[in-house]
TIDRENGU-555907 format. One line per 10 residues: number of its first residue (from 1); their letters; for each residue x, y, z of N, C-alpha, C. Coordinates in nm, 3 decimals, padded with zeros to 5 digits. Layout:
<rs>
NUM = a = X/Y/Z/X/Y/Z/X/Y/Z  ... .
</rs>
This chain:
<rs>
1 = xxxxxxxxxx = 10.145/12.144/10.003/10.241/12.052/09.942/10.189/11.910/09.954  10.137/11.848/09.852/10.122/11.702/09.836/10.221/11.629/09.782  10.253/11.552/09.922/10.375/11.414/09.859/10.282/11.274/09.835  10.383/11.212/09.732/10.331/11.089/09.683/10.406/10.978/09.803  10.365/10.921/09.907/10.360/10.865/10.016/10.337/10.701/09.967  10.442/10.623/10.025/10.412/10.449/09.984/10.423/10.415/10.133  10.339/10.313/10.174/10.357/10.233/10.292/10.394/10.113/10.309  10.522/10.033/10.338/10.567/09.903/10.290/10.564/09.839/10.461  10.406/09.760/10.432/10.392/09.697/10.538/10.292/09.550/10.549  10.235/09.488/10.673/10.198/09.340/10.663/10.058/09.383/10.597 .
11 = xxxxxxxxxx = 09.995/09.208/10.574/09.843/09.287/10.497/09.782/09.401/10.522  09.674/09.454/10.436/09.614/09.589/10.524/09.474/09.527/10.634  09.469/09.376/10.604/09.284/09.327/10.620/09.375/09.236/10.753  09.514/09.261/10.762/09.549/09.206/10.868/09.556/09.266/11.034  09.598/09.485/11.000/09.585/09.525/11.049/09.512/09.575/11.203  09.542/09.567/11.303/09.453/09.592/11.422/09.462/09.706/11.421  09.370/09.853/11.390/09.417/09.934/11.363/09.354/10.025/11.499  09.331/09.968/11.580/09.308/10.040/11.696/09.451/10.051/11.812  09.524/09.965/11.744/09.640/09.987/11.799/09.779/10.051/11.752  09.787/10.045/11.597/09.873/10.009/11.488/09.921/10.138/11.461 .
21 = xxxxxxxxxx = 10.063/10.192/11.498/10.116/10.332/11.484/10.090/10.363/11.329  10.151/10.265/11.252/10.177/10.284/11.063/10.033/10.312/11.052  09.898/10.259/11.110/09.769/10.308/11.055/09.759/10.428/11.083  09.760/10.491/11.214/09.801/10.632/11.217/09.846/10.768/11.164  09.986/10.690/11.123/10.065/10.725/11.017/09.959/10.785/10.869  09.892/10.668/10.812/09.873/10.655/10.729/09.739/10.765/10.712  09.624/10.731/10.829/09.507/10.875/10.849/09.584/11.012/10.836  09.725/11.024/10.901/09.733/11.146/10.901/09.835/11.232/10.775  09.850/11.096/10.692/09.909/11.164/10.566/09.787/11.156/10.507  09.669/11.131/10.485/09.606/11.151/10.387/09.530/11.213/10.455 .
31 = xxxxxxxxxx = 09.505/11.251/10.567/09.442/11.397/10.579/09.515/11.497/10.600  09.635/11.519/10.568/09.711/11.609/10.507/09.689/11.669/10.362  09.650/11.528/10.295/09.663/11.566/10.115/09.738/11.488/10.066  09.808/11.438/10.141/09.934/11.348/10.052/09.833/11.214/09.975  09.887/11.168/09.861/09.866/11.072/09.781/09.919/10.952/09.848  09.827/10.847/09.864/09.864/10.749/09.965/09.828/10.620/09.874  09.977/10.533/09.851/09.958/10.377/09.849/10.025/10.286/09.941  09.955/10.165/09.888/10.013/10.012/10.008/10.117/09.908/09.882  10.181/09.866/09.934/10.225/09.771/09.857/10.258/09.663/09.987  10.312/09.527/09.945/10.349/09.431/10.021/10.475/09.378/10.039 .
41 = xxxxxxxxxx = 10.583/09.424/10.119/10.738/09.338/10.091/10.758/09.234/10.003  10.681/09.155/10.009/10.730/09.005/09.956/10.718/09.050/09.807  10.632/09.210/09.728/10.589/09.261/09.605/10.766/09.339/09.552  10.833/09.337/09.653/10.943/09.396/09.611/10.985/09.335/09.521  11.141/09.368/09.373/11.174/09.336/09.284/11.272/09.451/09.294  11.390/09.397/09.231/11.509/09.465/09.184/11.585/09.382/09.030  11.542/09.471/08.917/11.532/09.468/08.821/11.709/09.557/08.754  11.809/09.485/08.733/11.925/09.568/08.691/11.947/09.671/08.761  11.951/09.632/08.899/11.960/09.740/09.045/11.882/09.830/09.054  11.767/09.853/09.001/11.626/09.938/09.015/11.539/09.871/09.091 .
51 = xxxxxxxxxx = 11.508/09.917/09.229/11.396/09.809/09.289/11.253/09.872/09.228  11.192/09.785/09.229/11.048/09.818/09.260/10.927/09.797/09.355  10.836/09.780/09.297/10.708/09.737/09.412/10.582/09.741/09.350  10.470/09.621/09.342/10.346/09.616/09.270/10.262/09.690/09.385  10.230/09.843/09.373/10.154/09.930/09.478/10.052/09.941/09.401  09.959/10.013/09.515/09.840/10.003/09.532/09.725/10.160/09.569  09.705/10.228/09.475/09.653/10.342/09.543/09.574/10.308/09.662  09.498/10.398/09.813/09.467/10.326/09.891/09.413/10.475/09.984  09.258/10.433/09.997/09.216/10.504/10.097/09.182/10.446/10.186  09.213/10.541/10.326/09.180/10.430/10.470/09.113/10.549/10.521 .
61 = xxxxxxxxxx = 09.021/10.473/10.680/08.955/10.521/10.717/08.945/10.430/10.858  08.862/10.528/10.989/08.935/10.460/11.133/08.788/10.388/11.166  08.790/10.288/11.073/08.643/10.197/11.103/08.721/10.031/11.135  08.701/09.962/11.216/08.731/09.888/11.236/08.693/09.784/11.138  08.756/09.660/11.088/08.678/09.548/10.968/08.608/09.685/10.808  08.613/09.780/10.820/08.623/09.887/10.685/08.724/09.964/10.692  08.829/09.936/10.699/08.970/10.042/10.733/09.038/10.125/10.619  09.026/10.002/10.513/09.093/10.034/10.362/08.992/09.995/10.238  09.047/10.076/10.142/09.022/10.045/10.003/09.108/10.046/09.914  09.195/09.953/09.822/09.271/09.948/09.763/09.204/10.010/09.601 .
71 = xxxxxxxxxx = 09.264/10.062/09.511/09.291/10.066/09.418/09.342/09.977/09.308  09.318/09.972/09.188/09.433/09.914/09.048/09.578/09.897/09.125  09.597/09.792/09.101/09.767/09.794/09.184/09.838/09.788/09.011  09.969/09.803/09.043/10.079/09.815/08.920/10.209/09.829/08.973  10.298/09.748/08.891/10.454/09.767/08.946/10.541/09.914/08.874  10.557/09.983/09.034/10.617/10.111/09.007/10.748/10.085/09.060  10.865/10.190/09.053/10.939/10.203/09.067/10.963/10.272/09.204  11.053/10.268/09.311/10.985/10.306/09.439/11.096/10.472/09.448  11.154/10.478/09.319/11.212/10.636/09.333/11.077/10.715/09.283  10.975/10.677/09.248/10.861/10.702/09.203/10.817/10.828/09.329 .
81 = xxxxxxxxxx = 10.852/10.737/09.371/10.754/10.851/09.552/10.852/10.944/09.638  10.792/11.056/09.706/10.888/11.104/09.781/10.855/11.063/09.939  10.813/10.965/09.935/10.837/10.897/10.081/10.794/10.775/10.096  10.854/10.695/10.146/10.813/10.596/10.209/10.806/10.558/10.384  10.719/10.483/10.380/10.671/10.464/10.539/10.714/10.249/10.517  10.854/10.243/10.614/10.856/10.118/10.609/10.792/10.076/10.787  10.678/10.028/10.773/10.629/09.960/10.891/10.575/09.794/10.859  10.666/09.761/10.802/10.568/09.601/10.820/10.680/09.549/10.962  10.598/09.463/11.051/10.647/09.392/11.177/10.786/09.296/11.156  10.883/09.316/11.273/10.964/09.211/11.222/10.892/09.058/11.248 .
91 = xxxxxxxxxx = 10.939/08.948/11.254/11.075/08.946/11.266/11.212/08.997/11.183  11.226/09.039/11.280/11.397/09.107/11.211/11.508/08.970/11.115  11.456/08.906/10.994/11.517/08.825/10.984/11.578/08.880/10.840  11.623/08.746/10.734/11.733/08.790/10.626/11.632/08.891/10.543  11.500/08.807/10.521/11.387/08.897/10.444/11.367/09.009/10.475  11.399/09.107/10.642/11.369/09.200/10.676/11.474/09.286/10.610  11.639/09.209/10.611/11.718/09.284/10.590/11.736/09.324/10.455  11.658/09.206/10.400/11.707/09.259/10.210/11.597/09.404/10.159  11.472/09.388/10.216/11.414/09.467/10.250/11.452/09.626/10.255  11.546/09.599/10.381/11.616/09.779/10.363/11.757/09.789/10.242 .
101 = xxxxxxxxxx = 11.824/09.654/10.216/11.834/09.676/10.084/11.808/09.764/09.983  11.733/09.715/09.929/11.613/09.769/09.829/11.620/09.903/09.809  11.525/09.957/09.982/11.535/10.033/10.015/11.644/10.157/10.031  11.728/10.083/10.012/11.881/10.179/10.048/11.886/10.233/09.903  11.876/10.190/09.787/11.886/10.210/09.659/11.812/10.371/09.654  11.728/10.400/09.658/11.631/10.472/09.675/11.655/10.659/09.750  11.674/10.609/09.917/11.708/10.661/09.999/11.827/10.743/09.979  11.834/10.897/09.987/11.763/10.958/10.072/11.676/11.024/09.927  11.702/10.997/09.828/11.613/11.083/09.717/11.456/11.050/09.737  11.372/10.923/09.773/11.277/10.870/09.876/11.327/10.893/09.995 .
111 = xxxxxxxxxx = 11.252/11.002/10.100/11.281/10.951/10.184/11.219/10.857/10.249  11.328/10.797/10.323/11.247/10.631/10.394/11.267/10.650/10.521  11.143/10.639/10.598/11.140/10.626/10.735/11.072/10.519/10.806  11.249/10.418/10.901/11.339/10.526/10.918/11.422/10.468/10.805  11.512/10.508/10.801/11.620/10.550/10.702/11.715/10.374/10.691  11.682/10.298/10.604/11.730/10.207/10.613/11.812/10.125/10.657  11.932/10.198/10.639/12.083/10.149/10.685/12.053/10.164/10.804  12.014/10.259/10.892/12.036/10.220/10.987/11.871/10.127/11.104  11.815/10.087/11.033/11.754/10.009/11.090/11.805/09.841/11.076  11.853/09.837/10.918/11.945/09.723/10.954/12.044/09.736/11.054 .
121 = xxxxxxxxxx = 12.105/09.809/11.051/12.221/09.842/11.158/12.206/09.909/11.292  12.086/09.827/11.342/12.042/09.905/11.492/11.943/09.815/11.584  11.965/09.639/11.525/11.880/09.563/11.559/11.864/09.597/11.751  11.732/09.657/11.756/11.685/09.715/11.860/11.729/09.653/12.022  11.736/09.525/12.030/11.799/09.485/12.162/11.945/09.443/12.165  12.023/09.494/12.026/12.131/09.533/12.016/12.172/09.679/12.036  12.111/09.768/11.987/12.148/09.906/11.994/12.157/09.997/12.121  12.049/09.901/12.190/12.029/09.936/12.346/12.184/09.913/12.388  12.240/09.818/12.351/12.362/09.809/12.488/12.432/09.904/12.438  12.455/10.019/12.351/12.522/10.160/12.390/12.514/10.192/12.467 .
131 = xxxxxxxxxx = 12.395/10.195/12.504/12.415/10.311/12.649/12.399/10.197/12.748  12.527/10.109/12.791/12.499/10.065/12.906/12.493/10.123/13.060  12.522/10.210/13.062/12.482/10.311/13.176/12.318/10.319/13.217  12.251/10.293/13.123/12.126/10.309/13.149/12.025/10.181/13.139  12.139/10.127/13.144/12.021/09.964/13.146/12.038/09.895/13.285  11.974/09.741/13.250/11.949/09.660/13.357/12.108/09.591/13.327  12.114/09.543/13.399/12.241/09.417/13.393/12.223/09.319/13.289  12.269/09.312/13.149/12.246/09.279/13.025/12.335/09.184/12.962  12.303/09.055/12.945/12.391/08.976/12.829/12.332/08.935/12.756  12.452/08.905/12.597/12.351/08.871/12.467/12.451/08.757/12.494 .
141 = xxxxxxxxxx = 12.389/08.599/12.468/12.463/08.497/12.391/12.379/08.437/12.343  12.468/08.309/12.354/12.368/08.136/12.369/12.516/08.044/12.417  12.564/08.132/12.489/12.645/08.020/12.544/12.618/07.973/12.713  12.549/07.856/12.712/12.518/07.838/12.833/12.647/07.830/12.986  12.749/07.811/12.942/12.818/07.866/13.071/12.790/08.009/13.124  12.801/08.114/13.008/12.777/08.229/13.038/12.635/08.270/13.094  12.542/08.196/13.058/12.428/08.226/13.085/12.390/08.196/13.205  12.442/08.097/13.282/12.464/08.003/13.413/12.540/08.060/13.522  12.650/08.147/13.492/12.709/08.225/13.541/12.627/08.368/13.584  12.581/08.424/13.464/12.489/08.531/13.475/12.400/08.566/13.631 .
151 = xxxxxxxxxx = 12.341/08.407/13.607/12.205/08.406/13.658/12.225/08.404/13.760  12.394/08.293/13.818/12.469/08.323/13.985/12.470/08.462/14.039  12.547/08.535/13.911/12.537/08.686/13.926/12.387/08.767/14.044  12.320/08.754/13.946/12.178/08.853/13.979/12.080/08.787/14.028  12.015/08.634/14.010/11.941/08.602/14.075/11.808/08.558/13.979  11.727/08.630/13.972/11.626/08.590/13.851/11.680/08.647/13.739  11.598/08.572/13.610/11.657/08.678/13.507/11.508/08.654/13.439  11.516/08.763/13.310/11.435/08.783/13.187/11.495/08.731/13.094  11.443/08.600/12.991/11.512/08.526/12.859/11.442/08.571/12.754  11.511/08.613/12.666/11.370/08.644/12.511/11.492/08.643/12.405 .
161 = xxxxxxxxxx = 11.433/08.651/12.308/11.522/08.630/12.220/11.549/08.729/12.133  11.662/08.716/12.074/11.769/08.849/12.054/11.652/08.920/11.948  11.604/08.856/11.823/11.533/08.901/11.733/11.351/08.888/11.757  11.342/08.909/11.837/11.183/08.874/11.843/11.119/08.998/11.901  10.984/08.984/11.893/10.904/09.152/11.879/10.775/09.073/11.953  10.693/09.217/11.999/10.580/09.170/12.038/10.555/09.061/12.172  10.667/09.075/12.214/10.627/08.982/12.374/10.652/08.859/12.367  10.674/08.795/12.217/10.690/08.646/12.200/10.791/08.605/12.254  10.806/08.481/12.341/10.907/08.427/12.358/10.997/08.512/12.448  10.882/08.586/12.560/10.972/08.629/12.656/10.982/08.548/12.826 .
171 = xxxxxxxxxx = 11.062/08.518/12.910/11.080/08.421/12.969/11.125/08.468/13.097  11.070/08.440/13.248/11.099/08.482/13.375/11.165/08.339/13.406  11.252/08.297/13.481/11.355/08.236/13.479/11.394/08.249/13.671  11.311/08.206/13.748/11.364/08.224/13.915/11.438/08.169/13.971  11.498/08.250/14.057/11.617/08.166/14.144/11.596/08.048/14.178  11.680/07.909/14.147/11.644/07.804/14.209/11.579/07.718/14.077  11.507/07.760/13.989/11.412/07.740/13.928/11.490/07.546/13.851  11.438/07.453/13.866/11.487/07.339/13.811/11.468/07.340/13.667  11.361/07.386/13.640/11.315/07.374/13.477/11.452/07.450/13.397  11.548/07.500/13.477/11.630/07.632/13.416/11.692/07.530/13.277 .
181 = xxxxxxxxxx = 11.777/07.412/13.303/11.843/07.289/13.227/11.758/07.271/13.066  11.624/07.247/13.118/11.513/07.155/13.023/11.518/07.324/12.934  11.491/07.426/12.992/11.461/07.533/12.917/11.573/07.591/12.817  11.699/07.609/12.904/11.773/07.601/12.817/11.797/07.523/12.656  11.741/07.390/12.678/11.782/07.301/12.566/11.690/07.298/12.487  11.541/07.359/12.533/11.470/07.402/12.426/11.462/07.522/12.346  11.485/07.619/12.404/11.548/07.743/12.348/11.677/07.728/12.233  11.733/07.638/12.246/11.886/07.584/12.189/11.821/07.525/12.042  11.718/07.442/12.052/11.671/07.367/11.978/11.552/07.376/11.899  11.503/07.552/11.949/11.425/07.669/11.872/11.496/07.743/11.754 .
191 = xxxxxxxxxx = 11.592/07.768/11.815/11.642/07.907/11.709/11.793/07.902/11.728  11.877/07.981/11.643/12.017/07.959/11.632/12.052/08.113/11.678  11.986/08.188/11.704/12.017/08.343/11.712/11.967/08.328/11.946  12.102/08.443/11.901/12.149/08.462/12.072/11.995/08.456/12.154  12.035/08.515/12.260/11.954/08.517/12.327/11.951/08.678/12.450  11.879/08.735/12.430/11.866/08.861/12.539/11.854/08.827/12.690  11.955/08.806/12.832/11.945/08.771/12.951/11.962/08.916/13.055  11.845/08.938/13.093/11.885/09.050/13.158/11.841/08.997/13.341  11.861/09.147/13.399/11.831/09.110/13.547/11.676/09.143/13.526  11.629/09.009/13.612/11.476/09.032/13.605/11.418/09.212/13.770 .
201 = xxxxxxxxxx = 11.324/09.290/13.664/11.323/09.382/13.704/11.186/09.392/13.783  11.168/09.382/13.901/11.033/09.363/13.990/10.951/09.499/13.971  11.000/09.578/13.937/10.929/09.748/13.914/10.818/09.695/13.753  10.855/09.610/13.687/10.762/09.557/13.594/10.591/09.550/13.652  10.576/09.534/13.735/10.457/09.500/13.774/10.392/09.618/13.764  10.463/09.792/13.811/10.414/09.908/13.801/10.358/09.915/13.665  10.463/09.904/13.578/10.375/09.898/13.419/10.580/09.938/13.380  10.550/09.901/13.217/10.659/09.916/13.153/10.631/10.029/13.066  10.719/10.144/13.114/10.670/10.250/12.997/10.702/10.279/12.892  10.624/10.315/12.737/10.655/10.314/12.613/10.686/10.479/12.590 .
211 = xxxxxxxxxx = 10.767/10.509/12.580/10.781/10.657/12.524/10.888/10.670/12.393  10.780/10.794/12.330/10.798/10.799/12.132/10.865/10.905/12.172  10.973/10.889/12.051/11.098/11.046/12.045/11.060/11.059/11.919  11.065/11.144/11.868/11.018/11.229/11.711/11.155/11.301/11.674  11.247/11.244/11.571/11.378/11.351/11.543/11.455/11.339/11.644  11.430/11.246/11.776/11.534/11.256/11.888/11.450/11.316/11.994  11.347/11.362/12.000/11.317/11.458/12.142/11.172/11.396/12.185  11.144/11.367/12.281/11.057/11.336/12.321/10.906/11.378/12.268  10.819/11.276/12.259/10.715/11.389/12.192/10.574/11.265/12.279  10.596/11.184/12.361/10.480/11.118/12.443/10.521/10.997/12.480 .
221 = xxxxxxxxxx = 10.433/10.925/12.552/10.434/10.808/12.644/10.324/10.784/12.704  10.339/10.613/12.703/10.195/10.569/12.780/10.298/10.476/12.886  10.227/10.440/12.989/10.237/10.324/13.086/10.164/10.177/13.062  10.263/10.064/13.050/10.171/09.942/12.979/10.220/09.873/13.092  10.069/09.853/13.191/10.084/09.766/13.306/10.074/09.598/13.263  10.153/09.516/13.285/10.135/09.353/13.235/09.951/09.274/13.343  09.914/09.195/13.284/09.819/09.106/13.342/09.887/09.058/13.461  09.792/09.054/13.570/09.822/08.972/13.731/09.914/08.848/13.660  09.845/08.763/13.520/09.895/08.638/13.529/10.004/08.653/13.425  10.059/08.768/13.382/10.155/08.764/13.238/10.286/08.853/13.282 .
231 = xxxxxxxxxx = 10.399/08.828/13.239/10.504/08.884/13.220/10.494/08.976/13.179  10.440/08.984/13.063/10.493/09.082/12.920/10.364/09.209/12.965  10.449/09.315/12.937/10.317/09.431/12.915/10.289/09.482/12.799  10.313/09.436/12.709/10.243/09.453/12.594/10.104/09.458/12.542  10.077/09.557/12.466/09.955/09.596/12.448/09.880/09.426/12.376  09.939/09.422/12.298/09.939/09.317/12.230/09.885/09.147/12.284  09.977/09.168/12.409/09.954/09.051/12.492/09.883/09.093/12.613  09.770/09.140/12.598/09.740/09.216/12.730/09.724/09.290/12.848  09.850/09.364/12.776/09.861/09.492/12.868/09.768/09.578/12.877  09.750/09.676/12.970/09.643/09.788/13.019/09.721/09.891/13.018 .
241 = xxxxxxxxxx = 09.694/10.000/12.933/09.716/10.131/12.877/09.708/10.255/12.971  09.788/10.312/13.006/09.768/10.430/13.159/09.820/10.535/13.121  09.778/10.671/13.179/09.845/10.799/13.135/09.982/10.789/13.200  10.084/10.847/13.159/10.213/10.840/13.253/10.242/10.979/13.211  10.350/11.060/13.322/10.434/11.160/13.300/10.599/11.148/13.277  10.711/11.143/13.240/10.784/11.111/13.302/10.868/11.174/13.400  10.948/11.072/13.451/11.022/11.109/13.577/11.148/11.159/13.531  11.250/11.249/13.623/11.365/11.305/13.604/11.455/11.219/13.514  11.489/11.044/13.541/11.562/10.961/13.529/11.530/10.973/13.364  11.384/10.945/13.319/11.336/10.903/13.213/11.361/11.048/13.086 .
251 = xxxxxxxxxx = 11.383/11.155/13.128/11.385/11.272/13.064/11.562/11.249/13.045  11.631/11.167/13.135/11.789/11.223/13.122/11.824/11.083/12.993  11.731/10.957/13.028/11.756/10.890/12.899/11.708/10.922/12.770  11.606/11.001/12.739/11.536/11.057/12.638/11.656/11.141/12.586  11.717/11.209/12.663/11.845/11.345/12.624/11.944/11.247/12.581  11.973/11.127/12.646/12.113/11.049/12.632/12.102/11.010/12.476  12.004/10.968/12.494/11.988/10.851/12.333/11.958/10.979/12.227  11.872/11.080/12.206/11.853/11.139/12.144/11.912/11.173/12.034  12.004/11.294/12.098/12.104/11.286/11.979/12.127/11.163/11.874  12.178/11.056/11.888/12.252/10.955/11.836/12.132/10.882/11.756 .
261 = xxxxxxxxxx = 12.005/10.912/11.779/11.873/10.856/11.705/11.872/10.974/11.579  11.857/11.084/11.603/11.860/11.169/11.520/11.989/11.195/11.406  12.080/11.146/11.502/12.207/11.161/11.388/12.183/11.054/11.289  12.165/10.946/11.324/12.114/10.791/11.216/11.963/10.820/11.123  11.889/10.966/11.136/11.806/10.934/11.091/11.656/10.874/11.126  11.689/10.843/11.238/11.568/10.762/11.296/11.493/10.842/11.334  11.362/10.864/11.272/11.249/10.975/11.277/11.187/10.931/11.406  11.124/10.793/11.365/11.066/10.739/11.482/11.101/10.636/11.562  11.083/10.663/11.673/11.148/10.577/11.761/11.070/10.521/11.875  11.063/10.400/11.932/10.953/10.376/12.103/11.091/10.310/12.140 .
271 = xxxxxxxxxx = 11.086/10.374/12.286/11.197/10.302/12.404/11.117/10.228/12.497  11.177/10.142/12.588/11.080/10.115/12.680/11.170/10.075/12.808  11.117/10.142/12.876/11.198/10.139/13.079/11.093/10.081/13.141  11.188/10.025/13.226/11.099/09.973/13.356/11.205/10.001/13.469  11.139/10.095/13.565/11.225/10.143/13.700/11.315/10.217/13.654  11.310/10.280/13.547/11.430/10.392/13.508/11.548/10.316/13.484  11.525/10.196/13.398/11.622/10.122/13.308/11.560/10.138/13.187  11.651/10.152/13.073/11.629/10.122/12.944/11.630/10.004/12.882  11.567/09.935/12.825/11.535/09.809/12.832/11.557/09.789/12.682  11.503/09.868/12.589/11.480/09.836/12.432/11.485/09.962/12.339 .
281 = xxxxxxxxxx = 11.473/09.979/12.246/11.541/10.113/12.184/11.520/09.994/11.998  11.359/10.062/11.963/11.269/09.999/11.881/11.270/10.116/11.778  11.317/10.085/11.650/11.280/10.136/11.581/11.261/10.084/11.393  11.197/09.972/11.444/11.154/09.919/11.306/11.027/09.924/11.302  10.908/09.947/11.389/10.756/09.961/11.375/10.680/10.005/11.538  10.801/10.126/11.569/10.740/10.103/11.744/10.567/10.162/11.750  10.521/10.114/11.819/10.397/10.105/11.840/10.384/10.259/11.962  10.235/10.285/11.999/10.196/10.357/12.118/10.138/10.454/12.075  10.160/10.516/11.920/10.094/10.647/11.875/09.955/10.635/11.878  09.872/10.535/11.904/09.708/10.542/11.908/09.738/10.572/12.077 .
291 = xxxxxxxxxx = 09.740/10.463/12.125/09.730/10.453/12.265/09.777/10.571/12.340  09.840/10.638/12.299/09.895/10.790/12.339/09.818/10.887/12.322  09.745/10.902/12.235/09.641/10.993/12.180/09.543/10.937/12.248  09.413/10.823/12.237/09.340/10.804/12.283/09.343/10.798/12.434  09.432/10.822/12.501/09.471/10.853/12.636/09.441/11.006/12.655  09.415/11.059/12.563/09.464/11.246/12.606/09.566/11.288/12.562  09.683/11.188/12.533/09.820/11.295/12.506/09.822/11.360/12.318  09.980/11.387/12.310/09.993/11.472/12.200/09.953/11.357/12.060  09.958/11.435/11.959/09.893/11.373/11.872/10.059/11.387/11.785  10.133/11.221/11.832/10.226/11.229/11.791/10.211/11.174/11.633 .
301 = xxxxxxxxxx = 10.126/11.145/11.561/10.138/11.112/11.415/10.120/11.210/11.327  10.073/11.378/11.407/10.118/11.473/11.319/10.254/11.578/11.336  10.318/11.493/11.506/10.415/11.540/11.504/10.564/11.445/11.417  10.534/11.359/11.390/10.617/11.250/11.245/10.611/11.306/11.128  10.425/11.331/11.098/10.425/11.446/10.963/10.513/11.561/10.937  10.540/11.603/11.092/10.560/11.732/11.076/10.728/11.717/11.010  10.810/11.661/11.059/10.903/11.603/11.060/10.943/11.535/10.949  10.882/11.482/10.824/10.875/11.414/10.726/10.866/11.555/10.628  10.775/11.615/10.636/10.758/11.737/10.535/10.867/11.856/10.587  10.919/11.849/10.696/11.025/11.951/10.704/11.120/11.901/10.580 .
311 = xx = 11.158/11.810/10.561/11.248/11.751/10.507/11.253/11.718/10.337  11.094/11.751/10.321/11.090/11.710/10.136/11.058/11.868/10.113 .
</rs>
């Protein structure tokens, strides 16, 4: 069975594809057979409520600086295909959201993974506080009494911001700390969107672990230890990549959330704990499917395939 497969994501010549789940993605639909193009968000169009997209036939390949070859591009219609792969990076902003828009038009006759509506409706360090049972001690504002209060609460905290990806703009914040005032008012005078304040979690230093659910059920995980000199363990920002197993705690949040990922649709998913807290619950471009594999583990981008073609 060959499906006609679209990938709506950032350049392709922008790609790091030694890290990049959607590149993954993308090797293992076309060594399946599936018919594979690229198009670019900003190429979207909705024409008398018909969206489209100027795509791109497109062969890739796992060479670093030779990854892709585009094709004749042309504006198709995106009921055209029976799947789409939405991975371009947030930020999660209005452009992201009109985006699944579009997209919603389409869906489920395309299927789109994941499934639009609810990636608008699941902004990831929002969706986490469902299960507050399984997190750290968590507030969203920007109201600095509350935030001031918080910090009396617990002591250090973690600051990042409600919509941001990739480690940017994440912030350790210590007891005592004087800069707390000055920081506040620059943060204030950054962005108008809340702010994520949690209890800062000292088990970070072990590594922060990334584990992928496929349909809801676990299907791998890596351990992303942060730099001696960095907060963030992100691959991205310099994290170091480790085999992990998980622990009892980490199998009972995998079961908790599961269900409720699968009921929305959400094919793919990366969580990330530190000390057997749930921290984030990512599913607009979660990352780890290279780094999981090139570790030894399962080869979760043909367990997504698998999962995608159950379904067409």
């Amino acid at each position: 069975m060959s499906l006609k497969v679209a990938i709506q994501t950032d350049p392709l010549a922008s790609i790091k594809i030694r890290g990049d789940s959607g590149f993954a993605l993308m090797l293992e639909a076309q060594a399946r057979g599936h018919a594979l193009h690229y198009y670019h968000p900003d190429s979207l169009a909705m024409r008398d409520g018909e969206p489209t997209a100027h795509v791109h036939p497109v062969t890739v390949r796992d060479v670093e600086g030779d990854h892709f070859t585009l094709g004749e591009g042309a504006r198709q219609r995106l009921d055209a295909f029976d799947v789409i792969l939405m991975r371009q990076d947030p930020p999660f902003d209005l452009h992201y959201i009109t985006a699944t828009h579009f997209l919603e038009r389409v869906h489920p006759r395309t299927l789109v993974v994941n499934d639009p509506t609810s990636v608008r409706n699941a902004p990831e360090k929002i969706f986490v506080t469902r299960f507050p049972q399984l997190m750290p001690k968590t507030l969203v504002t920007r109201d600095f009494d509350a935030i001031r209060a918080f910090r009396k609460e617990v002591g250090d905290i973690v600051m990042k911001p409600l919509y941001g990806h990739g480690g940017a703009g994440v912030f350790r914040i210590r007891e005592g700390d004087e800069n707390f005032g000055s920081f506040l008012d620059t943060f204030a005078a950054l962005t108008r969107e809340p702010w994520v304040i949690q209890h800062y979690l000292p088990a970070v230093r072990d590594g922060d672990k990334r584990i992928i659910l496929v349909d809801g059920v676990f299907a791998g995980a890596v351990n992303r230890v942060p730099a001696a000199d960095d907060l963030r363990s992100n691959m991205v920002r310099g994290g170091a990549a480790e085999t992990t197993m998980l622990t009892p705690r980490e199998r009972e949040i995998c079961e908790t959330i599961g269900p409720d990922l699968k009921a929305q649709g959400i094919i793919l998913a990366g969580i990330d704990v530190i000390g057997g807290n749930l921290t984030e619950i990512n599913v607009t471009a979660p990352t780890g499917i290279r780094a999981i594999r090139r570790l030894g583990g399962p080869d979760i981008a043909a367990t997504v395939w698998e999962a995608i073609e159950r379904r067409r």
